[in-house]
N, C-alpha and C positions, 0 to 999 in steps of 0.2 A: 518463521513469523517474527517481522519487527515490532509486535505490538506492546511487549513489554518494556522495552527502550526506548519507543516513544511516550509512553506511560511515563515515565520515569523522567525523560526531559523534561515531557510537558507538566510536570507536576512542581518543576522549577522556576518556569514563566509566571511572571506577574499577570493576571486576570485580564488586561488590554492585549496582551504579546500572544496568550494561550489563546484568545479567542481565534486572533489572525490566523495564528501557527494552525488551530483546529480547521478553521475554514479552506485552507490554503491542501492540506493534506487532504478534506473531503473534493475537492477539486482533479486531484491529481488522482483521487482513487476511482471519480466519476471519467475522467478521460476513455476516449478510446484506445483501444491496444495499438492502432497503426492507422494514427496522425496525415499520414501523407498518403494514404492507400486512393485520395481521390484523383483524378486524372489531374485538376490542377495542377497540383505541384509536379508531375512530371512529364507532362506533355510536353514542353519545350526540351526537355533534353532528348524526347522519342522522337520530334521535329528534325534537329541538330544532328540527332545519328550518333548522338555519345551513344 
């Protein structure tokens, strides 16, 4: 767990930076595990025959 090390950055950022910095990692923890799992993004290469 990174969570002590991020503690610890983020307790170095000035109150504008920490905010972003915070919101920025809730983003990335809200993320889905697998971004590209929709046929979008790779129907053209099952098209192509790669």
């Amino acid at each position: 767990d990174f969570q002590p090390q991020i503690s610890q950055t983020f307790d170095l950022l000035s109150p504008s930076y920490r905010l972003i910095a915070e919101a920025s990692l809730q983003q990335i923890r809200n993320r889905k595990p697998y971004p590209f799992a929709n046929p979008y993004y790779w129907a053209a290469f099952t098209a192509a025959g790669v």
